[in-house]
C-alpha positions as CSV (number, residue, x, y, z in Angstrom):
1,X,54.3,85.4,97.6
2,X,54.0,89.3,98.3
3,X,55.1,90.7,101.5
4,X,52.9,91.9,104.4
5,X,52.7,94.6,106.7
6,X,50.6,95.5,109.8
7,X,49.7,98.8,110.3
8,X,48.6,99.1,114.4
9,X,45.9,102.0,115.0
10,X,43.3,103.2,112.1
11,X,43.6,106.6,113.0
12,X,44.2,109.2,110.7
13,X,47.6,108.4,110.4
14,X,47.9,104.7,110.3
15,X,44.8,105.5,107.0
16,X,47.2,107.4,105.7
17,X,50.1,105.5,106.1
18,X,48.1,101.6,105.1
19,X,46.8,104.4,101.6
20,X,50.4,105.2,100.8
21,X,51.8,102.2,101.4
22,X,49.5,99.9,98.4
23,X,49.8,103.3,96.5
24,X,53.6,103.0,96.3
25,X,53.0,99.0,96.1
26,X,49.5,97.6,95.0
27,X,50.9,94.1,95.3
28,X,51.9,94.4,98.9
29,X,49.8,92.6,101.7
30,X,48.5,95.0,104.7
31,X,46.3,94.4,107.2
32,X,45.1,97.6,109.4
33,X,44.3,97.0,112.7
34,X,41.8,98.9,115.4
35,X,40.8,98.4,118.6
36,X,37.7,100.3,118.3
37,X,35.0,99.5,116.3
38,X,35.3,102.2,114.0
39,X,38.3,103.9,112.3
40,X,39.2,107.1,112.7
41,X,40.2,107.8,116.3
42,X,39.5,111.2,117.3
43,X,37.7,112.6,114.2
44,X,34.6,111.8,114.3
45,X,31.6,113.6,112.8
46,X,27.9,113.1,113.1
47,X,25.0,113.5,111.2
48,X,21.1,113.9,111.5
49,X,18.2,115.9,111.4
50,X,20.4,118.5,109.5
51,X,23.3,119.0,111.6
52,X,26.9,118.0,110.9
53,X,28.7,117.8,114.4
54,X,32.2,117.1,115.5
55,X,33.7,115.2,118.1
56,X,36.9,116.1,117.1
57,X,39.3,118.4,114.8
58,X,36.8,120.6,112.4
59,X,39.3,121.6,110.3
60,X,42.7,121.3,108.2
61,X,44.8,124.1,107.5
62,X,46.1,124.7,104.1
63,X,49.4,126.3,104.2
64,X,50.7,123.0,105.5
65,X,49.8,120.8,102.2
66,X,49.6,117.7,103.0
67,X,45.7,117.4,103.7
68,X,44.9,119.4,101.1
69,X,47.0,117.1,98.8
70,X,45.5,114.4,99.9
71,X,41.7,115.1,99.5
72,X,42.8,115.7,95.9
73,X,44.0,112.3,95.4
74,X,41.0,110.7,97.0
75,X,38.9,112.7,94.8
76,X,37.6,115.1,97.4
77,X,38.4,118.2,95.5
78,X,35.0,119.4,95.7
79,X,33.6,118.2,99.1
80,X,36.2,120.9,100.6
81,X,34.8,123.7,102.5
82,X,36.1,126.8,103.1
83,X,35.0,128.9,106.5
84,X,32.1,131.3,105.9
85,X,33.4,134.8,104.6
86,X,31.4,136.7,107.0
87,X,32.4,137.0,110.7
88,X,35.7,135.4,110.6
89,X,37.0,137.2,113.8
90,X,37.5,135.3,117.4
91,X,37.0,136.4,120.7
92,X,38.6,136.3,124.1
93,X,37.6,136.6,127.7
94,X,38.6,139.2,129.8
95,X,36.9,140.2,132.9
96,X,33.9,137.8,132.5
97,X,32.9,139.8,129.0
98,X,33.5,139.0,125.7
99,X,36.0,141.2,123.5
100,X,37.1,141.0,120.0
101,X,40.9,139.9,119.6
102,X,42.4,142.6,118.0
103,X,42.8,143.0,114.4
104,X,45.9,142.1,113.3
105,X,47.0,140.1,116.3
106,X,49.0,137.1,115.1
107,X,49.0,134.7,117.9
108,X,51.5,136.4,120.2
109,X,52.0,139.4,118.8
110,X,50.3,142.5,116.6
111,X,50.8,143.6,113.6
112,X,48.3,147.0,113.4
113,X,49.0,149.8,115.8
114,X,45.2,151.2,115.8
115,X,43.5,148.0,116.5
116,X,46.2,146.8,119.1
117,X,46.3,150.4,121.1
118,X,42.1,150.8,121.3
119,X,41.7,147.3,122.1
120,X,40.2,146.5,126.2
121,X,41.8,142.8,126.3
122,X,45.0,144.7,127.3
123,X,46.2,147.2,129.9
124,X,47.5,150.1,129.3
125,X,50.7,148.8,130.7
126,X,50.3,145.8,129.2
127,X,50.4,147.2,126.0
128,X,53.5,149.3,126.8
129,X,55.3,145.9,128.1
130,X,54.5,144.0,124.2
131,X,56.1,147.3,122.8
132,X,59.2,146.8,124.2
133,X,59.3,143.8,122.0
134,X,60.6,146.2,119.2
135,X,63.9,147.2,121.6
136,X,65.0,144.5,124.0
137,X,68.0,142.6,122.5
138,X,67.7,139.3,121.2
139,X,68.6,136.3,123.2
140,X,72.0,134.9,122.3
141,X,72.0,131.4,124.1
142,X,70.7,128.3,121.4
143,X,68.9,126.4,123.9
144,X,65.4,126.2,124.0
145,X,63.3,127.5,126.3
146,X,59.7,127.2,127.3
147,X,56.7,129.0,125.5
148,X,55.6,131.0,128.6
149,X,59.6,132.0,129.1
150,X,59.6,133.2,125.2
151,X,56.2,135.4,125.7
152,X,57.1,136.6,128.8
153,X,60.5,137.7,127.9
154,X,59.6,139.6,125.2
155,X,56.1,140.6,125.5
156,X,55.2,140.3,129.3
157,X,53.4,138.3,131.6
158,X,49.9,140.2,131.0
159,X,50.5,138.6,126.9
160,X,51.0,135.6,127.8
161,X,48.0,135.0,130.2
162,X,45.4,136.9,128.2
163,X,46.6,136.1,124.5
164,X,48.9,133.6,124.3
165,X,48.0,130.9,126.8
166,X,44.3,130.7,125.5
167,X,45.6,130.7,121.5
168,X,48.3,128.4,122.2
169,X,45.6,126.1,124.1
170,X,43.4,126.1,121.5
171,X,46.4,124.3,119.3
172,X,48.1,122.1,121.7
173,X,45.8,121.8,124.7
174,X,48.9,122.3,126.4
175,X,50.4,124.2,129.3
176,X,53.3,127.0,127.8
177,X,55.1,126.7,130.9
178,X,56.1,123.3,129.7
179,X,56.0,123.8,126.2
180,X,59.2,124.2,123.8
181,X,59.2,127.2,121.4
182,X,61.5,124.7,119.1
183,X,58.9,122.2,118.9
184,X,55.8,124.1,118.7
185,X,56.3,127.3,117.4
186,X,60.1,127.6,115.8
187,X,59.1,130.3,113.8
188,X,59.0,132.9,116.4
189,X,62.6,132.0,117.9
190,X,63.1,132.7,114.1
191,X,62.1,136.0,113.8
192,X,63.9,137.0,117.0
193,X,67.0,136.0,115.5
194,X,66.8,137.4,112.3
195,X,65.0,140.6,113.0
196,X,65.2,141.3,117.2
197,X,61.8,141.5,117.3
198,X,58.6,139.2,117.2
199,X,56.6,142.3,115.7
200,X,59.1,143.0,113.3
201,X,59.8,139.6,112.2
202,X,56.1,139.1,111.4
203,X,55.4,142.0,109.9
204,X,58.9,141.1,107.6
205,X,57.0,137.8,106.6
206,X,53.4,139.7,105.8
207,X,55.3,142.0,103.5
208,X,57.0,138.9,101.7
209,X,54.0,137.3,101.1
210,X,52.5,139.7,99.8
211,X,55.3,140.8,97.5
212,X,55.1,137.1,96.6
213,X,51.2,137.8,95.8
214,X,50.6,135.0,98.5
215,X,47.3,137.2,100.0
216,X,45.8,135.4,102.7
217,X,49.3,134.6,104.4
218,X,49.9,138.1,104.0
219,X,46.9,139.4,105.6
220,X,47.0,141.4,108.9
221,X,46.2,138.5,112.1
222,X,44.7,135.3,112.4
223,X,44.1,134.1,108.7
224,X,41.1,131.8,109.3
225,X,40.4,131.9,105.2
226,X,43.6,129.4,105.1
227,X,41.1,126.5,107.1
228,X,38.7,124.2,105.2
229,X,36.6,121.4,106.2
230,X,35.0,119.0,104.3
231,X,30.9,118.7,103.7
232,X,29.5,116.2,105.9
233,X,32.4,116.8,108.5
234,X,36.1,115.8,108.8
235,X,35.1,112.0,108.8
236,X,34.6,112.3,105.3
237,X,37.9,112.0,104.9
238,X,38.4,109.2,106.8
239,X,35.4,107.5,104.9
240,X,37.1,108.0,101.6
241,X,40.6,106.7,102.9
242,X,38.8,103.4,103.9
243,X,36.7,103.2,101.1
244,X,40.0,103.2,99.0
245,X,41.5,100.4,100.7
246,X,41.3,96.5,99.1
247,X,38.6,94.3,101.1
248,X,40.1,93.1,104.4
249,X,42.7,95.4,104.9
250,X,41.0,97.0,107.5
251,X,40.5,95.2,111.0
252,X,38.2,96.6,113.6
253,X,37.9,95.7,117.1
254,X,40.8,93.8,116.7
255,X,43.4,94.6,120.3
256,X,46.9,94.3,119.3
257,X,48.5,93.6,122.7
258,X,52.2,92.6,121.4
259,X,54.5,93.1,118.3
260,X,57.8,91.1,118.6
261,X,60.7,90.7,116.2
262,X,61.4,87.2,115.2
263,X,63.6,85.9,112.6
264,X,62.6,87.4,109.2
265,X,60.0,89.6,110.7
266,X,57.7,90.2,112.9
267,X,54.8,89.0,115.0
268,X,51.8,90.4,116.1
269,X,49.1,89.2,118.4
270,X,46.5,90.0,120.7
271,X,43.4,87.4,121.6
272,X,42.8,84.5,119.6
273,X,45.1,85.8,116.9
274,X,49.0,85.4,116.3
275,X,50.2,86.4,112.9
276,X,53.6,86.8,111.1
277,X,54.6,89.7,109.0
278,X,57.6,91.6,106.9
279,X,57.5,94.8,108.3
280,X,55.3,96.6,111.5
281,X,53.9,100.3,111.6
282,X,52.8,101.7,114.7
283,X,50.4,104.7,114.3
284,X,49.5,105.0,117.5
285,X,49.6,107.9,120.4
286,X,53.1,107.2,121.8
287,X,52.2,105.8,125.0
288,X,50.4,103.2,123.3
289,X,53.4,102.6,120.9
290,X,55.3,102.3,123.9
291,X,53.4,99.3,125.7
292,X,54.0,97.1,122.2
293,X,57.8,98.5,122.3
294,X,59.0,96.2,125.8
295,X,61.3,94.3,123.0
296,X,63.8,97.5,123.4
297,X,63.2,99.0,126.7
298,X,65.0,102.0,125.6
299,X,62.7,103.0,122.7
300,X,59.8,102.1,124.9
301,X,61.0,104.2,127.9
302,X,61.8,107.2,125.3
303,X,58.0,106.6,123.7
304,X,56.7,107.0,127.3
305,X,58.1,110.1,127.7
306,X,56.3,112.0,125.5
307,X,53.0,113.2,127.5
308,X,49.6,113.4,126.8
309,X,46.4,115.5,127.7
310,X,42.8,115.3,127.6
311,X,40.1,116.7,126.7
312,X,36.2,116.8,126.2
313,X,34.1,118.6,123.4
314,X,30.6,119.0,124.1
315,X,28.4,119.9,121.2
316,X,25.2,121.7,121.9
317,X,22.1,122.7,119.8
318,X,20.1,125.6,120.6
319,X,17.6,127.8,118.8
320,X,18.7,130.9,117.9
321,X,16.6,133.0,120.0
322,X,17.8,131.1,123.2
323,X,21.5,133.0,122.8
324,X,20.5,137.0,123.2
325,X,24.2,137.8,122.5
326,X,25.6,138.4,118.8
327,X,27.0,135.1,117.0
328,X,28.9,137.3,114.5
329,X,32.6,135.5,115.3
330,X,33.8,132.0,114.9
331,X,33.7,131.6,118.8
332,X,36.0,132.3,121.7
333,X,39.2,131.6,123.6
334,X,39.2,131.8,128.0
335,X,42.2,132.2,129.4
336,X,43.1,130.2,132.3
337,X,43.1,133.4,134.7
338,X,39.5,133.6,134.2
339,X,39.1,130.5,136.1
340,X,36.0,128.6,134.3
341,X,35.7,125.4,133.4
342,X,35.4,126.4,130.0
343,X,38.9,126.4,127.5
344,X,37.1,127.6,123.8
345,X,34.0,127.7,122.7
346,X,33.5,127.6,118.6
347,X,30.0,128.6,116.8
348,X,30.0,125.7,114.8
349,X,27.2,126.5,112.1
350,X,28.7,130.0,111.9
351,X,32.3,128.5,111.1
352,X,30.9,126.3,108.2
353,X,27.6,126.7,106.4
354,X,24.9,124.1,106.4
355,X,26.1,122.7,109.8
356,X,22.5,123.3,111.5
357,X,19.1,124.2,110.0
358,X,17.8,127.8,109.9
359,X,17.3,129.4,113.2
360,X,19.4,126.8,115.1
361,X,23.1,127.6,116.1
362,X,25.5,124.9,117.0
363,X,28.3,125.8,120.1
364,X,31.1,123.3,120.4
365,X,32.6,124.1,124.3
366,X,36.1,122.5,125.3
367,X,37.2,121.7,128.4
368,X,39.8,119.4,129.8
369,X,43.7,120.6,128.6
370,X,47.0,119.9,130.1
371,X,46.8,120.2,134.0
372,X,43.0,120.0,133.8
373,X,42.3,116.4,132.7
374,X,40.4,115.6,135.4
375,X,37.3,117.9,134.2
376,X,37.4,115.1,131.1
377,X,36.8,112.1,133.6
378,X,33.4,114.4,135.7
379,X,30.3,112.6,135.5
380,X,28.7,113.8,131.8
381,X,25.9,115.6,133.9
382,X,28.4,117.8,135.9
383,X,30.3,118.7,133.2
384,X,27.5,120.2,131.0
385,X,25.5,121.5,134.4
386,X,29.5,123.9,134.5
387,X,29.7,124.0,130.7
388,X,26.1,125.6,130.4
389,X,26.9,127.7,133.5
390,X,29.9,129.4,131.6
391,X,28.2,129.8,129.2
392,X,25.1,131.5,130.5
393,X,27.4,133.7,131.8
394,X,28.9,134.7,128.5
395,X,26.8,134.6,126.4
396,X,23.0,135.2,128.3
397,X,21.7,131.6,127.0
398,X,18.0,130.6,127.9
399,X,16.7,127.5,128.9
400,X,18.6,123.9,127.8
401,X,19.8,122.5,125.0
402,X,17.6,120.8,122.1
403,X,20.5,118.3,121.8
404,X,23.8,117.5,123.6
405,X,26.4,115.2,122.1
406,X,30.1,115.1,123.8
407,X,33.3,113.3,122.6
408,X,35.4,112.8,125.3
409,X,39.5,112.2,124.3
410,X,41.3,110.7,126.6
411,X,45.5,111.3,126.3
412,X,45.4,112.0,122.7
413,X,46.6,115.6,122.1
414,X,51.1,114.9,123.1
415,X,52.8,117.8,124.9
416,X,55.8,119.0,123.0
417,X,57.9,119.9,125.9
418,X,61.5,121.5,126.5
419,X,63.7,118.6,124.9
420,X,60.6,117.1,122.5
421,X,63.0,117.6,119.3
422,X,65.8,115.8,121.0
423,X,63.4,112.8,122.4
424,X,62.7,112.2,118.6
425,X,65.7,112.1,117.5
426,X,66.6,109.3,119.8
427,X,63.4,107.6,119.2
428,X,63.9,107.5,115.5
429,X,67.4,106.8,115.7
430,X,66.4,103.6,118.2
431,X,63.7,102.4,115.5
432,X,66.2,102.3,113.1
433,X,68.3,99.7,115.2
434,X,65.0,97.2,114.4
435,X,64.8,96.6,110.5
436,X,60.8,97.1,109.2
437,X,59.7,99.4,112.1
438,X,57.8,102.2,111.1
439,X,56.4,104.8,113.6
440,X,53.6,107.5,113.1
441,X,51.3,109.4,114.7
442,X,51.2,112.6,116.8
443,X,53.2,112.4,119.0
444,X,56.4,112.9,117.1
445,X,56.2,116.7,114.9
446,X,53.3,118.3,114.3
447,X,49.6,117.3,115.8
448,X,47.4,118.6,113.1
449,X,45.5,116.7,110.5
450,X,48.0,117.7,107.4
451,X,51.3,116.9,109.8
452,X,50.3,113.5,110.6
453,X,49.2,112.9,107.2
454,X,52.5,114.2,105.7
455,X,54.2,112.3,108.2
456,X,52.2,108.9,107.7
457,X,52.7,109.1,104.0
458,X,56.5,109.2,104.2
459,X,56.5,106.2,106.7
460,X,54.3,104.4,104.7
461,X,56.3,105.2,101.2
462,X,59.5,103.6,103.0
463,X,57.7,100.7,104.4
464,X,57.3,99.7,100.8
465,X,60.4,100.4,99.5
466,X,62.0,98.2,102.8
467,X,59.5,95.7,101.6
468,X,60.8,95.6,98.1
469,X,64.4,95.1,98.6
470,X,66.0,92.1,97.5
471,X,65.1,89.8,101.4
């Protein structure tokens, strides 16, 4: 009889993981369960009348291989979209206007003198304060610190509230004053320790890559050339990974409300089903994973302890002559200080061709975020009446929308805070204590498509091998 395993949550990464898993082992038995009833969990992409929207991620990044790689094995080599050639810039608010981020500006830091000295999203002073960057010594102590201490420390407070903050948000929905530089963005403690400087460390890595002929990770500021999507939206993905899978593997609307060890196994159950199986994976956000944890109150507590944020993304439709403002970027970041409700706002049919019909333009706005999750839980009609509002503002848009769709995503982006690396480590030593658990998701290292993918595949490539030793 061949051995079973329950994957819990049909979200990117428990696709991935159920995929992997009969890759490694056609002969094993897997049954995927959802709550919902539809796969995916936050990717979803619509279309009609000629528009592809999103109600989640847009995009995968492709210096991080794991997404890429697997389009290729599903066959989706050439549904892959790159990001239009033209306008591939980003904005950022400052003062209630609309200014270009600099050229060469790498996330915290720039890398062209020109672009960084002439640019109006900086004082004068300001700019002064990130050039200090290139002579203050390098912090000695190995502990972490916090993203916001990091910036500030070396580049100034005016960095971190008019660059970093909104870049940062736009990756982690997160608040820097809680977030670890270890977890989220290691490299940079790197390049203070090897080279005293944020701007000299990243301008050490540009000229390696491009001695290694590497040319877009060697280009000057935010590389948006290394981003693809797919035609007909991210959920095509998704779509393939559950067209792949053998006929009643996957489960929808099917609540999993406990997973116990017994004897030999596990069991799984929820209403008006109680089934036995070899081995249990839990791809699930890690509060979720911790309410079907209570058999080891430790690893539940620890799952519990990673945090969560909202958010909402509000797609809206408009013709083109209703925005009098040039669309010539890929949309724009708003720093907290500016006090809106809006986070971002991304021109979604400039970003990727064929994504509204000629003479329509597509805006995705974002609100919500760490600290702000209560703008994602605002009646739908006060939330657009503020989102339009901002929006007005910045950009001089006429009249209403042709079409408004919003997503709303309640606790699903984790906040890698100051100890995150640590509270993995015990949680993955305290899974190892219960034979055929398997955890993925978010939560754990890295919330982008191609990190949960990589980190779903590895689960689910060592659920099989546990499920093929000798019993």
């Amino acid at each position: 009889m061949s051995r079973s395993l329950a994957v819990i949550g049909a979200g990117i990464s428990g696709l991935a993981l159920a995929w992997a898993a009969l890759r490694e082992s056609p002969d094993l038995r897997v049954h995927l369960f959802e709550g919902r009833s539809r796969p995916g969990g936050a990717i979803e992409s619509r279309r009609e009348d000629g528009l592809v929207l999103e109600g989640g991620p847009d995009s995968m990044i492709t210096d991080k291989p794991a997404g890429l790689q697997l389009c290729r094995d599903l066959g989706l080599d050439g549904l892959l979209q790159p990001t239009n050639e033209d306008d591939r810039r980003a904005m950022v608010v400052r003062d209630g206007r609309l200014v270009p981020i600099p050229e060469g500006f790498r996330l915290l830091a720039p890398t062209r003198l020109v672009p960084f000295l002439l640019t109006p999203v900086l004082s004068p002073l300001g700019k002064l304060r990130i050039g200090l960057d290139l002579v203050l010594p390098r912090r000695r102590e190995p502990a972490d610190e916090t993203l916001a201490g990091f910036v500030g420390r070396r580049l100034g407070r005016e960095a971190l509230e008019r660059m970093a903050q909104p870049l940062v948000g736009g990756i982690y929905g997160g608040d820097p004053e809680r977030l670890s530089l270890q977890a989220t963005m290691p490299r940079f403690l790197e390049m203070e320790r090897r080279h005293g400087s944020v701007i000299l460390g990243l301008l050490a890595g540009m000229r390696a890559h491009r001695k290694a002929g590497n040319r877009d990770a060697a280009q000057a500021g935010p590389r948006y050339g290394l981003f693809v999507s797919l035609q007909g939206g991210i959920q095509t993905l998704v779509e393939r990974l559950v067209a792949t899978l053998p006929p009643g593997v996957l489960r929808t609307d099917r609540v999993v409300e406990r997973v116990e060890p017994v004897p030999g196994g596990w069991q799984v159950g929820g209403a008006g089903f109680l089934e036995r199986f070899d081995a249990v994976a839990l791809a699930l956000p890690a509060w979720a994973a911790a309410g079907l944890t209570r058999f080891d109150p430790a690893l539940s507590g620890a799952l519990a302890g990673i945090r969560y944020s909202s958010s909402a993304a509000v797609n809206l439709l408009f013709r083109r002559e209703q925005i009098p403002a040039p669309i010539d970027s890929f949309g724009f970041v708003v720093p907290r200080i500016e006090n809106r409700v809006l986070l971002a706002c991304t021109y979604a049919s400039v970003k990727y061709a064929g994504r509204a019909p000629q003479g329509q333009v597509v805006l995705r706005a974002f609100s919500g975020g760490a600290g702000r999750e209560a703008d994602v839980d605002r009646p739908a009609e006060e939330l657009l009446e503020d989102v339009l509002a901002d929006l007005h503002d910045l950009l001089g848009i006429q009249g209403d929308p042709l079409k408004v769709w919003s997503a709303r995503h309640h606790r699903v982006m984790p906040q890698y805070e100051l100890g995150h690396l640590e509270l993995v480590a015990g949680i993955q030593e305290r899974a190892l204590r219960h034979p055929g658990l398997f955890l993925a998701g978010n939560g754990f290292r890295g919330v982008g498509i191609p990190d949960c993918v990589a980190q779903a595949r590895e689960a689910g490539v060592r659920a099989a091998g546990f499920l093929h030793r000798p019993a």
